[in-house]
KOLMI-998245 format. One record per residue (C-alpha): x negated, y, z negated; residue number from 0. Coordinates in Angstrom, 1 decimal. Each point is the difference from the previous one (the first is absolute). Last residue first. Layout:
N
{u:X | v:Y | w:Z | pos:NUM}
...
END
This chain:
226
{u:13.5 | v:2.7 | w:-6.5 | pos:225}
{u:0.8 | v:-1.2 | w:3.4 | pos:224}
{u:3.8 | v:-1.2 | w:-0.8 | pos:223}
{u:0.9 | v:3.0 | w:-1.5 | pos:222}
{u:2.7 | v:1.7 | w:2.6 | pos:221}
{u:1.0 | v:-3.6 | w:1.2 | pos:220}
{u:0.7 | v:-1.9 | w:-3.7 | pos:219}
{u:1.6 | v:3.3 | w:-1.3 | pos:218}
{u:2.6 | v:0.5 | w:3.0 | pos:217}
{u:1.2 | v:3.5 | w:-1.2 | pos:216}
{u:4.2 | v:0.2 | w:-0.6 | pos:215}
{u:1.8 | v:1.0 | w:3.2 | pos:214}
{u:0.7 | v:3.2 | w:1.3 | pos:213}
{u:0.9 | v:2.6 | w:-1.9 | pos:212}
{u:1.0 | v:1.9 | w:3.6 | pos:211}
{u:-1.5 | v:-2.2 | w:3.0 | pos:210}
{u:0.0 | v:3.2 | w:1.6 | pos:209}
{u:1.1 | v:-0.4 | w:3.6 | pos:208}
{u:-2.5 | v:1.4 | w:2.7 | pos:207}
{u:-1.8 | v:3.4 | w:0.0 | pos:206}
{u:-2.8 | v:0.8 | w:1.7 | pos:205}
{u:-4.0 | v:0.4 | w:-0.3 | pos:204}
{u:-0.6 | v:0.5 | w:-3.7 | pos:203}
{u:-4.0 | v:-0.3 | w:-0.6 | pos:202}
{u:-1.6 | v:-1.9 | w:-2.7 | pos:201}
{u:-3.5 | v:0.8 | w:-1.2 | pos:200}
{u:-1.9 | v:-2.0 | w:-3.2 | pos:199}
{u:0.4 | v:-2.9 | w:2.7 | pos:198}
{u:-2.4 | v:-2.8 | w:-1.6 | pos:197}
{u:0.4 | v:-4.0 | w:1.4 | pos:196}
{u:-1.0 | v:-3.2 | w:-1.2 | pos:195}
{u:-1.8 | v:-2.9 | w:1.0 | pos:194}
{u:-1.1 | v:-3.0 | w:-2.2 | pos:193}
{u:-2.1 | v:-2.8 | w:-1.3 | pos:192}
{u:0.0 | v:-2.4 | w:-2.5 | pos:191}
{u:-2.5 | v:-0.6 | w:-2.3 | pos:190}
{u:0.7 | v:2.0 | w:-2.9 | pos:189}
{u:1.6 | v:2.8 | w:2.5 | pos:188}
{u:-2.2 | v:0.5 | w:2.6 | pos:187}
{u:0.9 | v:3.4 | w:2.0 | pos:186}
{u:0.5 | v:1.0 | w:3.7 | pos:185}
{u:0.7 | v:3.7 | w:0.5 | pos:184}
{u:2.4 | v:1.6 | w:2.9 | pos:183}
{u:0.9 | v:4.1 | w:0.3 | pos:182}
{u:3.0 | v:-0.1 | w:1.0 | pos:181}
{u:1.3 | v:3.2 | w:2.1 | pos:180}
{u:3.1 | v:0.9 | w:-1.0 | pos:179}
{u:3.7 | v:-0.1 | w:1.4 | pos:178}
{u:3.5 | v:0.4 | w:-0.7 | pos:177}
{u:3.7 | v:-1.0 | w:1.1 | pos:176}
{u:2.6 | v:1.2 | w:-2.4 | pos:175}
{u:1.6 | v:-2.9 | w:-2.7 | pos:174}
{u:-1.5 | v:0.9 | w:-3.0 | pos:173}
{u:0.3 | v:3.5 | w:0.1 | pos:172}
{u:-2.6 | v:2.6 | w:0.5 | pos:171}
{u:1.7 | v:3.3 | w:1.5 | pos:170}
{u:0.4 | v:2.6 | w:2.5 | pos:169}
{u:0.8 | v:3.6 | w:-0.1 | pos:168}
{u:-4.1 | v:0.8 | w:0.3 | pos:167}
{u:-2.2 | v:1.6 | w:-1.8 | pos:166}
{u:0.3 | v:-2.1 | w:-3.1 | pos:165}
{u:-1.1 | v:-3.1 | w:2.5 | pos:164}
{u:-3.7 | v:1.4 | w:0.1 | pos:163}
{u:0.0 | v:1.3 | w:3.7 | pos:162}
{u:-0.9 | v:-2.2 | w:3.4 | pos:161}
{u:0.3 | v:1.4 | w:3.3 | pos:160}
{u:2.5 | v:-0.8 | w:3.7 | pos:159}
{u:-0.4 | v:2.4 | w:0.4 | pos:158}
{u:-2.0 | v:3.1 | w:1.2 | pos:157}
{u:1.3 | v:4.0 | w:-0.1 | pos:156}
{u:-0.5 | v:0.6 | w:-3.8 | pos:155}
{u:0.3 | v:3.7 | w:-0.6 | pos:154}
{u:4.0 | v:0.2 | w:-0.6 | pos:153}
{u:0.0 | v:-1.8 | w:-2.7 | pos:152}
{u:3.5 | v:-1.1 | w:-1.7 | pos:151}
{u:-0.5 | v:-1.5 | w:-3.7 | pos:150}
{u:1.2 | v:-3.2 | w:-1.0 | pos:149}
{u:-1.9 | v:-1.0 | w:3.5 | pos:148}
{u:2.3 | v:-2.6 | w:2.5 | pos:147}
{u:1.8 | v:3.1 | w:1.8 | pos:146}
{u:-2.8 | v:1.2 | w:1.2 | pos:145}
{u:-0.7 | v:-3.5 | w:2.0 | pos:144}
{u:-1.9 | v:-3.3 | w:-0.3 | pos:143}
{u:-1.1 | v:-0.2 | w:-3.1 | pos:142}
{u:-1.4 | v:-3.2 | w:-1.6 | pos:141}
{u:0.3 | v:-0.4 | w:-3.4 | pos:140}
{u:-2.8 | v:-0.3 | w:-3.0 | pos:139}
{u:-0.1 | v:-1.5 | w:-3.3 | pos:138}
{u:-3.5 | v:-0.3 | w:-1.7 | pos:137}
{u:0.6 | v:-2.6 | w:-2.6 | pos:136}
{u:-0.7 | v:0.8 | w:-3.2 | pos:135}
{u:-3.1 | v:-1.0 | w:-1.8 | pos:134}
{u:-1.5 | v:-1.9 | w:-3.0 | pos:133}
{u:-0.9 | v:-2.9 | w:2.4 | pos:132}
{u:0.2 | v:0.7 | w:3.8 | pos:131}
{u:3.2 | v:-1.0 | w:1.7 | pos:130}
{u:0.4 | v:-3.7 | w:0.6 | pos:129}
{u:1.6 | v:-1.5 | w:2.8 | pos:128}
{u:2.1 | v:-2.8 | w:0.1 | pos:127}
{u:1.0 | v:-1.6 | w:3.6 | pos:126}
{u:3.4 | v:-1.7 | w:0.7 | pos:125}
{u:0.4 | v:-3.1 | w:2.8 | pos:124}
{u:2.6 | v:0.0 | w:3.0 | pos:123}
{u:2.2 | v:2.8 | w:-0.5 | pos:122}
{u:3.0 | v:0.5 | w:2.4 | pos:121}
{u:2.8 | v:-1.3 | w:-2.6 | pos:120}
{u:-1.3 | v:3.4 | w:-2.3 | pos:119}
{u:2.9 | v:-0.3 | w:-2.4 | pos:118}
{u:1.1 | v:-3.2 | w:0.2 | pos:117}
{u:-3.9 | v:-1.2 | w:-0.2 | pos:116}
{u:-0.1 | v:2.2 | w:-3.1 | pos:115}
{u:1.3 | v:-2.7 | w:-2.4 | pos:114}
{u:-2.1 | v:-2.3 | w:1.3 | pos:113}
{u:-2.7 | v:1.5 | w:-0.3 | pos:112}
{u:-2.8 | v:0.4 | w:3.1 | pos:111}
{u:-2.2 | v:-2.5 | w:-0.1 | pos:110}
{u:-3.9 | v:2.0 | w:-1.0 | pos:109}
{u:-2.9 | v:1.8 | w:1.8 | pos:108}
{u:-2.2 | v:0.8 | w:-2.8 | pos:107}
{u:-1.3 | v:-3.0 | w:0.3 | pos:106}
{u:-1.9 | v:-2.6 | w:-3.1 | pos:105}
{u:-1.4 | v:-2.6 | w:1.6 | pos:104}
{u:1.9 | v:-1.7 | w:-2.0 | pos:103}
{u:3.3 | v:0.3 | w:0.8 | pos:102}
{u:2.6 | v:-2.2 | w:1.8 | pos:101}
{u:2.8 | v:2.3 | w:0.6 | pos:100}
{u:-1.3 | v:1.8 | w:2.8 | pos:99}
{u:-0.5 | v:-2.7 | w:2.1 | pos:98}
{u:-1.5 | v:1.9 | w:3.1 | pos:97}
{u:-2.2 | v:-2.9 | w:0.9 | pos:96}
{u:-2.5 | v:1.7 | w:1.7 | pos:95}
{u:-0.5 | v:2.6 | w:-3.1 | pos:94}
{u:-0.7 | v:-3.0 | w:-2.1 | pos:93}
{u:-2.1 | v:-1.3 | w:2.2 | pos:92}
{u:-1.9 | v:3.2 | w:0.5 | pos:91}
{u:-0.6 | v:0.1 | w:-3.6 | pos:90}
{u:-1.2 | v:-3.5 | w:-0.6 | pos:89}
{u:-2.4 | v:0.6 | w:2.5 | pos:88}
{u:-1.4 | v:3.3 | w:-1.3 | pos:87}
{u:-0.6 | v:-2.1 | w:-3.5 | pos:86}
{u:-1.8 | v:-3.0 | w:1.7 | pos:85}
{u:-2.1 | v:2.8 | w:2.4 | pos:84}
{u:-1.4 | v:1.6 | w:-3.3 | pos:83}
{u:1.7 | v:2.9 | w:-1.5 | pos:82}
{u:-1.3 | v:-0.2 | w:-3.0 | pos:81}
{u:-3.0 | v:2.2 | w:0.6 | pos:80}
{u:3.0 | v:2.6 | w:1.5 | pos:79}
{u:-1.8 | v:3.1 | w:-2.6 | pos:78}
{u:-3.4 | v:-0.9 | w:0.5 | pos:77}
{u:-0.4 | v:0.3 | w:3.6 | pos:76}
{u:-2.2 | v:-2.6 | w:1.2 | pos:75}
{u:0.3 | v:0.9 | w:3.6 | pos:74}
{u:1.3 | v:-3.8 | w:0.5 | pos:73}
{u:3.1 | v:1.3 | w:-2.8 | pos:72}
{u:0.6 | v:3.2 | w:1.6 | pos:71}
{u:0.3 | v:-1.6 | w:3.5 | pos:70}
{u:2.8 | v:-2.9 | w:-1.3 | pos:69}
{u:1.6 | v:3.0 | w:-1.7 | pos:68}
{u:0.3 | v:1.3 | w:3.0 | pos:67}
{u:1.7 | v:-2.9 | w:1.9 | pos:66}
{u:2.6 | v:0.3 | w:-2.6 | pos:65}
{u:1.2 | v:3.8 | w:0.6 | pos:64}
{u:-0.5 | v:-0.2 | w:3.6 | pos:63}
{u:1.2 | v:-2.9 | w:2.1 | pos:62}
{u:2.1 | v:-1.5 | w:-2.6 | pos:61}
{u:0.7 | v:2.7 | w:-2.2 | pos:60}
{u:1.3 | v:2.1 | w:3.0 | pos:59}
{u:2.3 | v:-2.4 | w:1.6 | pos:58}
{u:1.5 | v:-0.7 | w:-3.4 | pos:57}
{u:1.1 | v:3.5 | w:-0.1 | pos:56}
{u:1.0 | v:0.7 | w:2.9 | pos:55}
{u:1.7 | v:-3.3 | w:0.7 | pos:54}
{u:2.1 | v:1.1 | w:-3.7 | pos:53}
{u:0.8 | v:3.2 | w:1.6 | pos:52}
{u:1.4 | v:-1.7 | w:3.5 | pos:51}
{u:2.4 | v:-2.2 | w:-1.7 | pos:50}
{u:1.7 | v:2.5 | w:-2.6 | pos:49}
{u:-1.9 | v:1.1 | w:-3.1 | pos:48}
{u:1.6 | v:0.6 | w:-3.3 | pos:47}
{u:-2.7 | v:2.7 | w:-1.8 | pos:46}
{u:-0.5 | v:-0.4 | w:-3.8 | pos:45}
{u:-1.1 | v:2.2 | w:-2.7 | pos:44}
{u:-2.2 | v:1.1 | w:-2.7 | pos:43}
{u:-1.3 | v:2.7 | w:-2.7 | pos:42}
{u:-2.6 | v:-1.1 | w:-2.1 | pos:41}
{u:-0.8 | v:-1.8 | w:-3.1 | pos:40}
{u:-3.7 | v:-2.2 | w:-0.4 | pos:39}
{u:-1.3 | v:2.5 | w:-2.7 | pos:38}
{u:3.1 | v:-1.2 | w:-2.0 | pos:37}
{u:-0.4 | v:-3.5 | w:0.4 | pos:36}
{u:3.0 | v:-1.5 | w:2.0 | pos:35}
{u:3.6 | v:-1.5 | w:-1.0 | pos:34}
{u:0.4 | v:-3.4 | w:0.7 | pos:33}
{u:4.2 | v:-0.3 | w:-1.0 | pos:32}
{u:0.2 | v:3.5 | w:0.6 | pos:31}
{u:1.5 | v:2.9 | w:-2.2 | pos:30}
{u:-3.1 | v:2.0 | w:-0.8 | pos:29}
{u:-1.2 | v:-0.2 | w:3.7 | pos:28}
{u:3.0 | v:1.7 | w:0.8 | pos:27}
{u:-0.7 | v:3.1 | w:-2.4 | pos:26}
{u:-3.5 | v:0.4 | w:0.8 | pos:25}
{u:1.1 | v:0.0 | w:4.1 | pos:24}
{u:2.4 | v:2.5 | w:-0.5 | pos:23}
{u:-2.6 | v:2.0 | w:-1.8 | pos:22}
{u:-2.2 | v:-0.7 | w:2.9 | pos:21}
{u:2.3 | v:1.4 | w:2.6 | pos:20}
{u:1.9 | v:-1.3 | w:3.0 | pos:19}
{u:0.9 | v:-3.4 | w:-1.3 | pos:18}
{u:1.9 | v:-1.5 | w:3.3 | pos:17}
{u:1.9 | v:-3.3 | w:0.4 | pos:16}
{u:-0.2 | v:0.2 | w:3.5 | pos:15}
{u:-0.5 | v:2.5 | w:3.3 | pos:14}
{u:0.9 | v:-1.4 | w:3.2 | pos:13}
{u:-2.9 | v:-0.7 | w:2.2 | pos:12}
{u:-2.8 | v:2.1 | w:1.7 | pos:11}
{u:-4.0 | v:-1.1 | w:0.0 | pos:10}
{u:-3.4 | v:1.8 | w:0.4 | pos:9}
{u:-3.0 | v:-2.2 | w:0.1 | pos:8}
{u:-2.9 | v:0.6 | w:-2.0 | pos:7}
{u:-3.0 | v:-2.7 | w:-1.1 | pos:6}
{u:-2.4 | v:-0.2 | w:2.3 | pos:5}
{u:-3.2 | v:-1.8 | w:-1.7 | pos:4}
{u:-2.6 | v:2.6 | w:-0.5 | pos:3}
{u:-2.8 | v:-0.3 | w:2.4 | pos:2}
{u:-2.3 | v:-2.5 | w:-0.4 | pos:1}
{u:-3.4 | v:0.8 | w:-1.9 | pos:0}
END
């Protein structure tokens, strides 16, 4: 048996359109236009990505995340079966071509909206995430002195370290500059196929303009691979 097709790559961007809990997320879902299955609800968000994130990322499904599925598949692993090399190809060409906007294959890696391109004007493409279903998301914050804990602790003598976000004086706003580590999964939907992205974990890194109420959620781009 092949080894597990990699899958995790850790990202930054500006944080977007944020449902931080899964009774926020029960409550949105019930006012969408394609509202989800209830055992299918989770927390979500989406990460605006300069220049060098998006290379990152595409970088890594094309000479990592795509070439193994390809090994999966020869090794007859049951769970990529329809991953054949017709279905690989049609997602590397669509990751090649770096049309967001022209979906399927289904991408997690979306345009970024055009009523947050004034906002963000350095973002290139936007990537949703999906917490884990029934959960919140785990917020975190990087610390990088005393001063940065809610509480002042006299015992720790390393940072820069990383507390739950309570601990510390900063917050999750749409807006600040975050990062996970994605955990990648290709999927068939009907007979389509697809690549989306998990991040039950988001950590604060540094502050940046909050994009205050922001605008309203892009529908079409945040449900497009459902």
């Amino acid at each position: 048996m092949a080894a597990q097709a990699p899958s995790n790559i850790t990202v930054a961007g500006r944080l977007s359109y944020p449902v931080f809990t899964q009774a926020a997320a029960v409550v949105r879902n019930g006012t969408s236009q394609y509202p989800k299955k209830d055992d299918a609800i989770a927390p979500e968000y989406n990460l605006l990505l300069e220049q060098v994130g998006l290379d990152k990322i595409t970088k890594f499904i094309l000479d990592e995340f795509l070439p193994g599925l390809t090994a999966q598949f020869k090794a007859g692993d049951k769970k990529y079966e329809k991953f054949d090399a017709k279905t690989v190809s049609r997602l590397e060409e669509a990751i090649q071509a770096g049309d967001w906007d022209t979906q399927p294959p289904y991408l997690f890696i979306k345009p970024v909206p055009e009523k947050t391109v004034e906002l963000a004007p350095e973002a290139v493409a936007m990537i949703k995430i999906n917490g884990n279903r029934g959960q919140d998301l785990e917020l975190k914050a990087i610390v990088r002195t005393e001063a940065e804990l809610a509480i002042p602790d006299n015992d720790v003598l390393d940072y820069p370290l990383i507390k739950n976000i309570g601990q510390t004086v900063h917050e999750m706003y749409a807006g600040c500059v975050a990062g996970t580590t994605l955990n990648l999964y290709a999927y068939i939907n009907g007979k389509l196929p697809g690549i989306a992205a998990g991040g039950p974990k988001l950590v604060f890194k540094s502050d940046a303009d909050s994009f205050g109420g922001g605008a309203a959620l892009d529908e079409e781009a945040l449900f497009l691979d459902d």
